[in-house]
C-alpha positions as CSV (number, residue, x, y, z in Angstrom):
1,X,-214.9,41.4,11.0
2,X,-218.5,42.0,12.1
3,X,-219.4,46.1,12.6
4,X,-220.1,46.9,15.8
5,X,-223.1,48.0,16.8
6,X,-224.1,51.7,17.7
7,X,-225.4,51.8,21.1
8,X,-229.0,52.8,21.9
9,X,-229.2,56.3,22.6
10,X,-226.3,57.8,20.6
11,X,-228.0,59.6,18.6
12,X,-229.5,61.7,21.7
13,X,-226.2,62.3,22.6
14,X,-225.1,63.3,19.6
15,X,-227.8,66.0,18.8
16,X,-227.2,67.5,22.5
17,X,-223.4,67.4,21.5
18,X,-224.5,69.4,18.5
19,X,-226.1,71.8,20.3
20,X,-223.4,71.9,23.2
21,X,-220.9,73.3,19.9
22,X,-224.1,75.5,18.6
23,X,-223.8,77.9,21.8
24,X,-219.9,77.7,21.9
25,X,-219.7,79.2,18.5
26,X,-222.7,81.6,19.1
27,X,-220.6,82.4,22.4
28,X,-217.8,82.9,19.4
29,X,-218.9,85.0,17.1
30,X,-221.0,87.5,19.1
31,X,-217.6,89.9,18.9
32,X,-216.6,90.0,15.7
33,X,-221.0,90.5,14.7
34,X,-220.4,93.3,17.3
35,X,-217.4,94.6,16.1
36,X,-218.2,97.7,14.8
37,X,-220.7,98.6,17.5
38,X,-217.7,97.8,20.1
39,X,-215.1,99.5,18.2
40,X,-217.3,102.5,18.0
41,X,-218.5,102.9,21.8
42,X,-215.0,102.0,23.1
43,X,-213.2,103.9,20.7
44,X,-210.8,101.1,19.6
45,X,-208.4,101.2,16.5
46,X,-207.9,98.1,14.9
47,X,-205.2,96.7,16.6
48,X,-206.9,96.9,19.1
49,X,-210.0,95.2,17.9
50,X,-207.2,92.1,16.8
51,X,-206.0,92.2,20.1
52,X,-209.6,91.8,21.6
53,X,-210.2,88.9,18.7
54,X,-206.9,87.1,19.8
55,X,-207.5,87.3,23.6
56,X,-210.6,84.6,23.4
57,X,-207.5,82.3,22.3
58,X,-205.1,83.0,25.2
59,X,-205.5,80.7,27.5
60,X,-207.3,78.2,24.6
61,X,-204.7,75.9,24.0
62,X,-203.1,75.6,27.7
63,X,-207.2,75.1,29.0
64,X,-207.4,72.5,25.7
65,X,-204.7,70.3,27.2
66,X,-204.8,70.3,30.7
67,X,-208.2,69.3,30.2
68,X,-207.6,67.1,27.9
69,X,-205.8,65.2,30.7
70,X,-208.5,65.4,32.9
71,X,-211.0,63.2,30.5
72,X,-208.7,60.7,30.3
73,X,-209.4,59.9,34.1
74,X,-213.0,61.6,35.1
75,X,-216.4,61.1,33.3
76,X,-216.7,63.5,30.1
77,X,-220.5,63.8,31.4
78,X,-219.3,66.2,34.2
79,X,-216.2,68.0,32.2
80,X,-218.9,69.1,29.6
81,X,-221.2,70.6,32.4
82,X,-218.6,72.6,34.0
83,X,-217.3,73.9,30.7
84,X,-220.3,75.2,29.6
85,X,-221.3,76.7,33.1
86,X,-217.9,78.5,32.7
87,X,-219.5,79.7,29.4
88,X,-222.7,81.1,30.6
89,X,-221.0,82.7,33.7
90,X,-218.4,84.2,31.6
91,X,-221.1,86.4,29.3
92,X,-223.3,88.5,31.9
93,X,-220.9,90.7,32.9
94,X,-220.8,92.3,29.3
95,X,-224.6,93.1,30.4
96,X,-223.3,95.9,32.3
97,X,-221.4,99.2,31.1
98,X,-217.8,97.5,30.8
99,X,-214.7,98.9,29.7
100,X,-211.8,97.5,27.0
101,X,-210.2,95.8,29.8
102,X,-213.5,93.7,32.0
103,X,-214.5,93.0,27.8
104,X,-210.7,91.7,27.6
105,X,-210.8,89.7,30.5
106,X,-214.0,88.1,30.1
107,X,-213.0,86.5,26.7
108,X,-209.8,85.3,28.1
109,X,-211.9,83.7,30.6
110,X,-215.1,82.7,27.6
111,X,-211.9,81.1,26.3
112,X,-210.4,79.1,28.6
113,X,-213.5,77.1,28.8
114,X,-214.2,77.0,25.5
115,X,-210.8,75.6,24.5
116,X,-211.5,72.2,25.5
117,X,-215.0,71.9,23.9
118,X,-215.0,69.9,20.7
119,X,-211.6,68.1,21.8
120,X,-213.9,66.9,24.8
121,X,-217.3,66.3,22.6
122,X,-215.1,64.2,20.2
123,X,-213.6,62.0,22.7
124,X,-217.3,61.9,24.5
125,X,-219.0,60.9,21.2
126,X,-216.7,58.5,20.5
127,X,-217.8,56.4,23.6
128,X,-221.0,55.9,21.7
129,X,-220.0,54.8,17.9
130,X,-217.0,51.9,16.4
131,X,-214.5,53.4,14.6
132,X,-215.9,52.7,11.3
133,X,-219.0,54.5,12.3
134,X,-217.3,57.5,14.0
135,X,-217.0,60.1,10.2
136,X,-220.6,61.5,9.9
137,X,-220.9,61.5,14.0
138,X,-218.1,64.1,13.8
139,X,-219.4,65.6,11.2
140,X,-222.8,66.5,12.8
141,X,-221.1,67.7,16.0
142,X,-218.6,69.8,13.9
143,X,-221.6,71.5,12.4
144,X,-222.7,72.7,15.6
145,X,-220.4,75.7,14.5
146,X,-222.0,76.3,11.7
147,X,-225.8,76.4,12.6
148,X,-224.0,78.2,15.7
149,X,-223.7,81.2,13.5
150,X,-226.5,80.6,11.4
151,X,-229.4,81.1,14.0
152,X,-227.5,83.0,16.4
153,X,-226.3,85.4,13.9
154,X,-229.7,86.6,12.6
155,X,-231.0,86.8,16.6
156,X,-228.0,88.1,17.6
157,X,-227.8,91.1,15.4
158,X,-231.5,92.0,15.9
159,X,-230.9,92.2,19.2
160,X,-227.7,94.4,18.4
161,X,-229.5,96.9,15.9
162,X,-232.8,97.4,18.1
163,X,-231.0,97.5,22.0
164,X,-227.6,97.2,22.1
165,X,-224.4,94.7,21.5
166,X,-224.2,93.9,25.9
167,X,-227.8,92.5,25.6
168,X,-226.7,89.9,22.8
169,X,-223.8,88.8,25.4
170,X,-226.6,88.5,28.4
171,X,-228.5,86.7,25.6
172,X,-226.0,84.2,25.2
173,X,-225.5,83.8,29.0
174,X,-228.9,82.4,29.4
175,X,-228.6,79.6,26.2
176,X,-225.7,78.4,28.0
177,X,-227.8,78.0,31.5
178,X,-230.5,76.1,29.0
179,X,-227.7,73.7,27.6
180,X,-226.8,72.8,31.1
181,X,-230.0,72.1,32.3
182,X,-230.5,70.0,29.3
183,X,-227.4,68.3,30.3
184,X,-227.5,67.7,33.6
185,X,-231.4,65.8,33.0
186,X,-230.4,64.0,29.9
187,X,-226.6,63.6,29.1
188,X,-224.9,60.1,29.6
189,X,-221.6,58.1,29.6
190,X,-220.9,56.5,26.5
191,X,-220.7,52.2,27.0
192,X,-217.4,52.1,24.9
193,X,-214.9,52.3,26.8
194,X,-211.8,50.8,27.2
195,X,-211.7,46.8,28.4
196,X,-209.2,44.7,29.0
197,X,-209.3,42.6,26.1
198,X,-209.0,45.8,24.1
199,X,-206.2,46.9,26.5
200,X,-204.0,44.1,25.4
201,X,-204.6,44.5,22.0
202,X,-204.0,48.4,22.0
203,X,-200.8,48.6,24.5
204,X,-200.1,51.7,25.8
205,X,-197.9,54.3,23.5
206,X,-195.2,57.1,24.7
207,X,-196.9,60.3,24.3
208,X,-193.7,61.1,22.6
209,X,-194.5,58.4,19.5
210,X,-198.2,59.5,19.2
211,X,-197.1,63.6,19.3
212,X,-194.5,63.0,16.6
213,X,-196.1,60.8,14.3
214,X,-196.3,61.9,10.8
215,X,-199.9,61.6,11.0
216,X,-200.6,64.0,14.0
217,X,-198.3,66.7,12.8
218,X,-200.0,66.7,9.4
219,X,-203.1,66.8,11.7
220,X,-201.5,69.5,13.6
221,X,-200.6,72.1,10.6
222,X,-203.3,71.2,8.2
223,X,-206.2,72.3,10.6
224,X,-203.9,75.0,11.6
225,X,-204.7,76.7,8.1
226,X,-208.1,76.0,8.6
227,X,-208.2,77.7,11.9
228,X,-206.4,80.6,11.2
229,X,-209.3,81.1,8.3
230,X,-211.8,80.4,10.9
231,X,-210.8,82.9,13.8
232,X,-210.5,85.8,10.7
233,X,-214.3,84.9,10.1
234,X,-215.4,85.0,13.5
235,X,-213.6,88.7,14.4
236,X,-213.2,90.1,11.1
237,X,-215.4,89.0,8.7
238,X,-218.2,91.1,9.5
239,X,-216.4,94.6,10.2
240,X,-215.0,93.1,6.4
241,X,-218.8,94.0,5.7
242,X,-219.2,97.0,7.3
243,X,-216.3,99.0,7.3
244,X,-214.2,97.3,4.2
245,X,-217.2,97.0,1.9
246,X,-220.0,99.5,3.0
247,X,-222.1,97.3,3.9
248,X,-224.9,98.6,6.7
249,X,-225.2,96.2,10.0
250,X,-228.2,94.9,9.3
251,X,-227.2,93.8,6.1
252,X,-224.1,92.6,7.4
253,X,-225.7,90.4,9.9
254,X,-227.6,88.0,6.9
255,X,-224.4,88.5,4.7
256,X,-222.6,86.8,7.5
257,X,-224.3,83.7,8.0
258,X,-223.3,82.7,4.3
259,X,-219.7,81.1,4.8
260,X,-221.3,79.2,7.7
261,X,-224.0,77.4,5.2
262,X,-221.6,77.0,2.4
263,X,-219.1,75.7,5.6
264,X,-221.7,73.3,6.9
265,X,-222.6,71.8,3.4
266,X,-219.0,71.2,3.2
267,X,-218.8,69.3,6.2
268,X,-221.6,67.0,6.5
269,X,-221.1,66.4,2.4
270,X,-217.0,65.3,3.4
271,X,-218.6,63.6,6.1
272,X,-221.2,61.4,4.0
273,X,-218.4,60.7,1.5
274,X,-215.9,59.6,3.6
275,X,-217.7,57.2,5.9
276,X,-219.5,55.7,2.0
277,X,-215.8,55.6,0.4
278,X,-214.5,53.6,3.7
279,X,-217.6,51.1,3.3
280,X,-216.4,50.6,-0.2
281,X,-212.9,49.7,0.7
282,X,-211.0,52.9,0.3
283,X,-208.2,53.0,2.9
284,X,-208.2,56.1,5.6
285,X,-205.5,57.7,3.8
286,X,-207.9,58.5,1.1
287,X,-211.2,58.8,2.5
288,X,-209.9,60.6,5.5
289,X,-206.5,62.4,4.7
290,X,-206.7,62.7,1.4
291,X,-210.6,64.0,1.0
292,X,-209.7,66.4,3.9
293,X,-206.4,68.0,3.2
294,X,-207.5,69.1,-1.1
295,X,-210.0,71.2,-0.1
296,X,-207.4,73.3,1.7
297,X,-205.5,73.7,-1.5
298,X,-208.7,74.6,-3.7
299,X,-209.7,76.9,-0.9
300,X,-206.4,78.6,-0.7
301,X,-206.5,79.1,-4.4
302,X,-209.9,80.7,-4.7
303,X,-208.6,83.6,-2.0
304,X,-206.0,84.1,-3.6
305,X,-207.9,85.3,-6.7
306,X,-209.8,88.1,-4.1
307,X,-207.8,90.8,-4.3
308,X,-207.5,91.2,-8.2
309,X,-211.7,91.2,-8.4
310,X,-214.0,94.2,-8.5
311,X,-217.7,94.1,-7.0
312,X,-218.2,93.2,-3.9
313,X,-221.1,90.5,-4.5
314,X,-218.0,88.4,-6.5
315,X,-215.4,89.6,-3.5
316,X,-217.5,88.1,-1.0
317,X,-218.6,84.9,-2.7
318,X,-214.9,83.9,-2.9
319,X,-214.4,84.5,0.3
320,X,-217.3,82.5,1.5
321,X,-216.2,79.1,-0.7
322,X,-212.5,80.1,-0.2
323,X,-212.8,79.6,3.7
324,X,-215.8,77.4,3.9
325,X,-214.0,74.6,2.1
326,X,-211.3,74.5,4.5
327,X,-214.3,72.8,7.0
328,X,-213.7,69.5,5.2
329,X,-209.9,69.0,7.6
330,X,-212.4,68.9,10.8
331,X,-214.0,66.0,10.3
332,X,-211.5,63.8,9.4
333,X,-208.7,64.7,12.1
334,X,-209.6,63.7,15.1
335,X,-210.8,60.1,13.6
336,X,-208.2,59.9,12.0
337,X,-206.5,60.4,15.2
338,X,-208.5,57.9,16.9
339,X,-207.6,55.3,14.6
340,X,-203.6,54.6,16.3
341,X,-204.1,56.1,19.7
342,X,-205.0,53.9,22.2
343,X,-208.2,54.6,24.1
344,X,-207.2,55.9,27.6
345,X,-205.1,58.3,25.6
346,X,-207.3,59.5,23.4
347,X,-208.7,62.1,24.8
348,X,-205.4,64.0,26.2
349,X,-203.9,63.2,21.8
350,X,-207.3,64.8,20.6
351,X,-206.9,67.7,23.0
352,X,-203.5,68.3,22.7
353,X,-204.2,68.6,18.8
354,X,-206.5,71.0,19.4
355,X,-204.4,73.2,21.4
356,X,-202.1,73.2,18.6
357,X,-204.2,74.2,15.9
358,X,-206.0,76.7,17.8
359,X,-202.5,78.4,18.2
360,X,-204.3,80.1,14.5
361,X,-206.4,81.9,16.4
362,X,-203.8,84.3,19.0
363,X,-202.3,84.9,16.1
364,X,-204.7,85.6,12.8
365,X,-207.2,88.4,14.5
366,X,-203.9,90.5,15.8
367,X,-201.9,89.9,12.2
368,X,-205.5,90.9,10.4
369,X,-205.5,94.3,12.2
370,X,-202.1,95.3,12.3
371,X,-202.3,94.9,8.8
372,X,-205.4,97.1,8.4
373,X,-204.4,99.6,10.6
374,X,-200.7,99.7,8.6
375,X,-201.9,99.7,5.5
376,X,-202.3,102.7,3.0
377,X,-206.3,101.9,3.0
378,X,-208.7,99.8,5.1
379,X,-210.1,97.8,1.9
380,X,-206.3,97.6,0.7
381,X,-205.8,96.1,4.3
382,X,-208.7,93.6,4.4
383,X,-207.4,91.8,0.7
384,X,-203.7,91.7,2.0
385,X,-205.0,89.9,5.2
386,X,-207.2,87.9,3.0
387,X,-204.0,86.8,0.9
388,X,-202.0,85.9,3.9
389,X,-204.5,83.6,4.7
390,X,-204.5,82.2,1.5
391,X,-200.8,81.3,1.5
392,X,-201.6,79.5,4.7
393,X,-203.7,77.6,3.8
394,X,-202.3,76.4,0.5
395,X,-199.4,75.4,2.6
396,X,-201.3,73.7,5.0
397,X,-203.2,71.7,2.5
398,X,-199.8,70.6,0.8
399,X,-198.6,69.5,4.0
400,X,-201.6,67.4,4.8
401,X,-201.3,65.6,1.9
402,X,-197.5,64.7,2.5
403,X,-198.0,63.6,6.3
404,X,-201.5,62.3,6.7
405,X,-200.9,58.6,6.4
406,X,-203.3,57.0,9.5
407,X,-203.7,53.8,7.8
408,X,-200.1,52.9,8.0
409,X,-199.6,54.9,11.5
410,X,-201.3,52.7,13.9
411,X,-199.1,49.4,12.7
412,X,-196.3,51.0,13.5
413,X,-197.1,52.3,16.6
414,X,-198.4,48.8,17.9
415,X,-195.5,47.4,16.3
416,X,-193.0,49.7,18.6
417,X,-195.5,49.6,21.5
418,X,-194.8,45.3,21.1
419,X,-190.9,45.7,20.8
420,X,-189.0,44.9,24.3
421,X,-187.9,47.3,26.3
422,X,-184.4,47.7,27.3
423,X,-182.8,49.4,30.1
């Protein structure tokens, strides 16, 4: 079968895509760079400071889906402009002199509009490249994340050691307004879309069948551990620094960018490899499920080892190659996904799968300080947080490689979706 060919102007609408994800994990990370800054004006223990961490997440999920939902029937042009207004709007507040509560409340909100982001980018990206061409696409968007926290962190933290931690919100607020703008002069509707020869071809499938597939719940938990690693790094990873290490914030601030470069070399290197091991005949269960759930595993391991090491340059280049290999599950998921769901569905199956896996992140921040504010010492805390992680993700990886079998899913599907119905 001939390749299809990329439409003219995808690559635009990738890199705005790109930077769409940069200011949503800017918008991310800005807490847990703040932590100790926040922790200290507002006098907050660390359950607290977990609470705060988990709260971004609250509505995540339930915003993820309902969303999701929404794309399936209106243009993913507009969706993406209102969620990133939501974003901008959401940081000036935090300008002001705010209590725990208006901080609270504004990340609940930062998060219900966030939820739906990538989900929503995925499903808009994938209107502008074939399937086969769809693995280093998601990469580059995926990486948004990364160089997210790369540039923002360095900026942000300047801004946090020479004013204070409410300007680096207001800071945020106007990147957002810029992304918009951007948007609303240059972003488009991708030209493949559903048609109706492709319609008969791909018949429509029960939700039920595509939300219990072996494929989707090895989705589902494997990027689940990656998650839960994720959310630690963006609330607790720098306070790690600080307070569990002795690290100054300024220091802390460079220190912190380096899980997100090892993380975004990850990435674009699984991305590259998979899309080169498909062109040489590889089926997706290898160059998709296989090349994205072992990482989880060797990641996993490597944490593990963190608590029984001295030194903290050693500690903290485990943890950034323990958690930045865990990247490699996000690119291959949600093509993998796209492989056996039928196009008007997609976007609510992508969505709904990441309101699933970003379940990780209520829950990680709030474990992570309960169990530093429990334990007999705040380093002593930190590791046993770190070790919980790695059991997680261990898990997860094992998992992955038992259920993530897309090459054989989307047969069957089709195949049930063909049967006859019966009353």
């Amino acid at each position: 079968m001939a390749t299809q060919p990329t439409p003219k102007g995808a690559w635009k609408i990738t890199f705005l895509l790109f930077l769409f994800m940069l200011v949503n994990f800017a918008d991310k990370i800005v807490v847990g760079l703040a932590g100790v800054p926040i922790m200290t004006e507002l006098k907050l223990e660390p359950e607290q400071f977990g609470l705060l961490g988990s709260s971004f997440f609250f509505l995540f999920s339930i915003a993820t889906i309902v969303v999701g939902f929404i794309v399936n029937r209106i243009a993913t042009r507009w969706v993406l402009l209102a969620l990133a207004l939501i974003w901008a709007l959401a940081q000036f507040p935090m300008v002001g002199t705010i209590g725990f509560s208006t901080l609270l409340i504004c990340r609940v909100i930062l998060g219900a509009g966030e939820g739906p982001a990538f989900s929503v980018a995925a499903h808009a990206v994938y209107k502008w490249f074939p399937d086969e061409k769809r693995t280093l696409p998601t990469a580059i968007l995926s990486q948004g994340s990364a160089f997210g926290v790369i540039l923002a962190v360095p900026a942000l933290n300047w801004v946090i050691v020479n004013y204070s931690w409410h300007y680096a919100f207001g800071a945020l607020g106007v990147a957002g307004l810029i992304w918009v703008a951007a948007w609303l002069m240059l972003g488009k509707e991708g030209p493949l879309v559903q048609t109706v020869a492709m319609a008969k071809a791909d018949p429509r499938v029960p939700y039920f069948r595509l939300l219990t597939s072996r494929t989707f719940i090895g989705s589902c938990v494997a990027t689940f551990g990656a998650y839960w690693a994720l959310s630690l790094g963006l609330t607790w990873f720098t306070p790690f620094i600080v307070k569990g290490l002795g690290f100054s914030q300024h220091d802390a601030g460079f220190i912190s960018i380096l899980p997100w470069v090892f993380g975004a070399a990850t990435v674009l290197l699984t991305g590259w490899l998979s899309q080169v091991l498909m062109a040489r005949g590889m089926s997706t269960r290898g160059a998709r499920g296989v090349l994205g759930a072992t990482p989880l595993i060797a990641g996993g391991a490597i944490l593990a080892v963190l608590p029984h090491i001295d030194g903290a340059g050693l500690q903290i280049a485990l943890l950034v190659v323990g958690t930045g290999l865990s990247g490699s599950i996000y690119v291959v998921c949600p093509p993998m996904l796209g492989e056996f769901t039928p196009v008007p569905q997609r976007g609510a199956v992508i969505s709904i799968y990441g309101a699933i896996y970003t379940l990780a992140g209520i829950v990680a921040p709030a474990v992570m300080g309960k169990v530093i504010q429990n334990a007999g010492g705040m380093l002593e805390g930190y590791l046993t947080g770190f070790t919980i992680n790695a059991v997680i993700l261990v898990a997860a990886g094992l998992l992955g490689l038992l259920l993530l079998w897309p090459n054989t899913e989307r047969a069957r599907l089709m195949a049930q979706a063909a049967q006859p119905k019966f009353a």
